[in-house]
C-alpha positions as a printed Julia matrix, in Angstrom:
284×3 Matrix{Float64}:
 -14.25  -13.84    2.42
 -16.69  -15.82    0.07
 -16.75  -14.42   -3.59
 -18.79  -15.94   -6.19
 -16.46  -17.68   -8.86
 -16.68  -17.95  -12.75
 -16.47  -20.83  -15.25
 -13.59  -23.17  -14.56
 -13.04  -21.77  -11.02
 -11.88  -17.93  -12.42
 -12.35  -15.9    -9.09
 -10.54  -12.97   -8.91
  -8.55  -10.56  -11.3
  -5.34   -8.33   -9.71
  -4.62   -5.26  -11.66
  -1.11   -5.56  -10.7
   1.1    -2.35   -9.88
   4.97   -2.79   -9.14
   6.59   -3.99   -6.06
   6.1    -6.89   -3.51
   2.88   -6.98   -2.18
   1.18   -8.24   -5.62
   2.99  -10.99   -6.05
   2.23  -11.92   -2.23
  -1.08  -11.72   -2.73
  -1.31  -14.29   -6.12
   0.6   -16.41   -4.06
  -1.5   -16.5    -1.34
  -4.79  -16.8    -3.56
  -2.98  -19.5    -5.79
  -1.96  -21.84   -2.66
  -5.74  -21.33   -1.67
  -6.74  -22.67   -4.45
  -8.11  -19.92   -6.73
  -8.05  -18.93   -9.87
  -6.28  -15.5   -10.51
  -5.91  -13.32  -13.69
  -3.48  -10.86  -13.41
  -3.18   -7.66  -15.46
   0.32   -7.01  -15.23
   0.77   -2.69  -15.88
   3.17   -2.54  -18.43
   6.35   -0.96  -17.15
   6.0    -1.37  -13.63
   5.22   -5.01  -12.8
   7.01   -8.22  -13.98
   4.89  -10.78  -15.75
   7.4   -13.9   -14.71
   6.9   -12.91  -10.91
   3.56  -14.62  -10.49
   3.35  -18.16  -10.72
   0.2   -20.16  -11.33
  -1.93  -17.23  -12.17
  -2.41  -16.12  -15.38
  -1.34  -13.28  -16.67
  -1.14  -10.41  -19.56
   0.7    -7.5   -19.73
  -1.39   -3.94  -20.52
  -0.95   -0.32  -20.37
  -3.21    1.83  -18.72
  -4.32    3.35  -22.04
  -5.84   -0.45  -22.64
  -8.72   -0.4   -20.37
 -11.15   -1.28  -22.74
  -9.54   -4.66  -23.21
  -9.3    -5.47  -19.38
 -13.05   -5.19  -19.52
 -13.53   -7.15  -22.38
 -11.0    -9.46  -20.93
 -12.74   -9.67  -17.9
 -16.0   -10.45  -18.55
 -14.84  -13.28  -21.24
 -14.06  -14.79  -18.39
 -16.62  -13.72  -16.37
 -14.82  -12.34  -13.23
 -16.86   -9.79  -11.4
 -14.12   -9.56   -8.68
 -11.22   -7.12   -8.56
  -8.22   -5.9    -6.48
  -6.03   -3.31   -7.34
  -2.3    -3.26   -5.67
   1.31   -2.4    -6.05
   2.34    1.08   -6.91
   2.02    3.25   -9.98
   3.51    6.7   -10.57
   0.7     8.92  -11.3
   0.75    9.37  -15.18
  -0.79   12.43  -16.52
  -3.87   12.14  -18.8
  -2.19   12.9   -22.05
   0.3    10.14  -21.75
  -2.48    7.52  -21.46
  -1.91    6.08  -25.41
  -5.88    4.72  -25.63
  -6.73    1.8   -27.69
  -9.93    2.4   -29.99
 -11.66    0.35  -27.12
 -11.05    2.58  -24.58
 -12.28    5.95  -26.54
 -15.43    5.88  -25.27
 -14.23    6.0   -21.65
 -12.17    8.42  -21.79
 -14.18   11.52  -20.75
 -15.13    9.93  -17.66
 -11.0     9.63  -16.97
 -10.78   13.43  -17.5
 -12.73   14.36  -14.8
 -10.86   11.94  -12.79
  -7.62   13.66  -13.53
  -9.15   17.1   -12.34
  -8.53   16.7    -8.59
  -5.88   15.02   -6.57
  -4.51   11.35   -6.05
  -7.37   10.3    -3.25
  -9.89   11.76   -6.01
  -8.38   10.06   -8.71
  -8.34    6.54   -6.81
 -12.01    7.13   -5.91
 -12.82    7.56   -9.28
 -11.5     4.46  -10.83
 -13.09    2.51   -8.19
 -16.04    3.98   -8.9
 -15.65    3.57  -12.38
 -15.28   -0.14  -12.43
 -18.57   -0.23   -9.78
 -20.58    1.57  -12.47
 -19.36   -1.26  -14.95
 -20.91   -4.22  -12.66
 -17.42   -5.08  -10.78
 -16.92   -5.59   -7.51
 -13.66   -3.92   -5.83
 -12.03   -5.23   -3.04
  -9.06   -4.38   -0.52
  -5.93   -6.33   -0.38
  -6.36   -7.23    3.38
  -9.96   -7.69    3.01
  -9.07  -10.8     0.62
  -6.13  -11.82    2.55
  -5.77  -10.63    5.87
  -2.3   -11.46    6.41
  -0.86   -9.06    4.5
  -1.66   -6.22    6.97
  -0.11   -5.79   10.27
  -1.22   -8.16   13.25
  -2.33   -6.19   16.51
   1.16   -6.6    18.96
   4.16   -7.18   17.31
   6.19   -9.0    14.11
   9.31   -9.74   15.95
   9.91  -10.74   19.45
  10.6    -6.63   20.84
   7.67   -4.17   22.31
   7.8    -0.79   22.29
   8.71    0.93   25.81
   6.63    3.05   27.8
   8.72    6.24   26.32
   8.16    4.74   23.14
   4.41    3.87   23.74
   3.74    7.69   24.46
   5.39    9.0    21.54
   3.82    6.78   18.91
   0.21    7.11   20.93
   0.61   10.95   19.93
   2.13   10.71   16.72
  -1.62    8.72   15.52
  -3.32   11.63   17.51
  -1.11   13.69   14.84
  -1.86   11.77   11.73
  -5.57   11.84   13.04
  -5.74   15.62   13.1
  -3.93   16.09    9.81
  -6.16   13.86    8.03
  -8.42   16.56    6.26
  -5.16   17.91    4.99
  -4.28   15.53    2.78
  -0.71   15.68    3.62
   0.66   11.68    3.76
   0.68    8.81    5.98
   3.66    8.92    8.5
   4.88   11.15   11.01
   8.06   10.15   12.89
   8.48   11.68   16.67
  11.67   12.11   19.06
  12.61   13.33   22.28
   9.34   14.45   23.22
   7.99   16.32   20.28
   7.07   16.1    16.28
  10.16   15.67   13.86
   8.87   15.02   10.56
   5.62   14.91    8.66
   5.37   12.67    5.32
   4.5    15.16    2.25
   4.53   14.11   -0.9
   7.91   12.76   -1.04
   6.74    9.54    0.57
   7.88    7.97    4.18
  11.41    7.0     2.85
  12.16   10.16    1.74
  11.2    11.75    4.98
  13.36    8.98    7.05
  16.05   10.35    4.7
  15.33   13.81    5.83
  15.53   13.13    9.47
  18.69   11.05    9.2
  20.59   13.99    7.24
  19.17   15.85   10.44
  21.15   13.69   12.28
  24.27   12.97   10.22
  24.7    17.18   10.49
  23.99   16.95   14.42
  21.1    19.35   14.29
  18.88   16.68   15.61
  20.09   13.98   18.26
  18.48   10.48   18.84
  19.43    9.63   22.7
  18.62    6.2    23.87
  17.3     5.57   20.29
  13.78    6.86   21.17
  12.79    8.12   17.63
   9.76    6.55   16.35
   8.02    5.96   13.01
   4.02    5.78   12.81
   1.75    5.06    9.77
  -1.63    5.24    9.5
  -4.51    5.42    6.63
  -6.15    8.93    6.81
  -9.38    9.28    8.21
 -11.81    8.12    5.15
  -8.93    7.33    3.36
 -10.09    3.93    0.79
  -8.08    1.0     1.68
  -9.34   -1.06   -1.15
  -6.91    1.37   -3.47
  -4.94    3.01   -1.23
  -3.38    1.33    1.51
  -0.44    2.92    3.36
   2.61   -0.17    3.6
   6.07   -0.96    4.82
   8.62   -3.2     3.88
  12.03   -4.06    4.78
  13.51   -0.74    3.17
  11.74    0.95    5.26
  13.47   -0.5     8.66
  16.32   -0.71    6.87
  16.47    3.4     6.9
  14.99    4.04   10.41
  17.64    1.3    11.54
  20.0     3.72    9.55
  18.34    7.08   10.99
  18.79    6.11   14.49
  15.06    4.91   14.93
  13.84    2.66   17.5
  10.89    1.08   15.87
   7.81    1.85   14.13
   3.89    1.84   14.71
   1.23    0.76   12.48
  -2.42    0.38   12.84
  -3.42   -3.14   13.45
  -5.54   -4.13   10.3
  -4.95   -1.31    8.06
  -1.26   -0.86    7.01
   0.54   -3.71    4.31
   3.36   -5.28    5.46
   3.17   -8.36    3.54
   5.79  -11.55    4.83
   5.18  -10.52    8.54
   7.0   -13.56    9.82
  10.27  -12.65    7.28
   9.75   -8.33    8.45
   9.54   -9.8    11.9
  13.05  -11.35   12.03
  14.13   -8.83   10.17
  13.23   -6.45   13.12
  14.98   -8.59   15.27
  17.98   -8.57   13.59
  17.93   -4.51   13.73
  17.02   -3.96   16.78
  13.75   -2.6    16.09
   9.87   -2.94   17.73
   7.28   -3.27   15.02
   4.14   -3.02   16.34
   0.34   -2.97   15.14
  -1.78   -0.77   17.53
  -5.42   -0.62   17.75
């Protein structure tokens, strides 16, 4: 995609969470050429992990520095990534520059996660700032259609994860997560709110205690973004933890929508794959 850049080539600023998939991205923008600020969030991301961009360390309690910041160097461009525990309102610590916002971040603690997302997107909108996705600035990041490494799901692997999206579609409204994993014919887990690799954990206690069995290894994983769900702040993702447990759960491979799940080094999550004995596959 074609942004308009600042002075002295400044093009886009990453509000930078913890975790991989921030650091992928500033490399991927810095070998392209451009000009990235990052806003490292204190306490979660590393400020030596991304060369050639610039970068400054802030709490969330700060915002009304980032802004400042960002306009000084007039960058109307922003991506937010990498994860963040939720912290409650009254821990926020505001700077005297971010007073003034702060009734606008009550409201958006008065509702759930998705809410509180859409708020902050919205928030930086209202200020003149554009917001983008991850994959929307770097497509490679997100899952390919077919698969990372060099094994395909089989056809009693096909059906399973083709009804495990049906399942994630029709929870959607719910609210409930991301991932659903499926064996021997039927529904084993659901992702809540412990995240997916604390429901692979579930599901391989099931199986360490023999109350569930895995024959043949037909036990799929599938992720998906909820219906409506906003990738630019919220994009489900895997790494190689995560096929390091389903490897460990008895799993046979996992299914991600093409386009709309982070996976980051595909080519390095591919061989790992490989090396497991797993399919990863983007779907349609």
């Amino acid at each position: 995609m074609t942004r308009p850049a600042g002075p002295a080539g400044a093009s886009v600023a990453l509000l930078a969470g913890g975790g991989d998939f921030p650091i992928d991205l500033t490399r991927i923008l810095v070998a392209r050429g451009e000009s990235v600020f990052v806003a490292a969030l204190d306490g979660v991301a590393d400020p030596q992990a991304f060369p050639g961009a610039e970068v400054r360390m802030m709490r969330l309690g700060q915002l009304g520095s980032l802004l400042d910041e960002l306009r000084r160097r007039r960058i109307g461009d922003i991506v937010m990534l990498g994860g963040l525990p939720r912290p409650s309102f009254g821990a926020l610590r505001p700077e005297l520059a971010t007073l003034k916002y702060l009734p606008y971040f009550a409201r958006a603690f008065r509702g759930g996660d998705d809410h509180l997302l859409r708020r902050v997107v919205r928030f930086f909108e209202d200020y003149g700032f554009r917001v983008h996705g991850p994959a929307e600035i770097a497509p490679e990041l997100a899952a390919p259609l077919g698969p990372l490494g060099s094994l395909r799901a089989n056809e009693v692997q096909r059906e399973l994860f083709l009804r495990g999206f049906s399942l994630l579609d029709a929870l959607s409204p719910f609210d409930i997560g991301q991932a659903a994993i499926l064996a021997d014919h039927r529904v084993v887990a659901v992702e809540a709110a412990e995240g997916t690799d604390e429901m692979i954990a579930r599901v391989a206690e099931l199986v360490a205690r023999r109350r569930l069995r895995l024959d043949k290894r037909d036990g799929v994983l599938v992720k998906a973004p909820k219906t409506g769900q906003d990738l630019r702040v919220d994009m489900p993702a895997i790494g190689p933890q995560t096929l390091h447990n389903i490897a460990r759960a008895g799993l046979s491979g996992i299914a991600l929508r093409a386009g709309q799940v982070l996976v980051g080094d595909r080519a390095g999550l591919g061989r790992l794959a490989d090396e497991l004995g797993l399919f990863v596959e983007g779907v349609a």
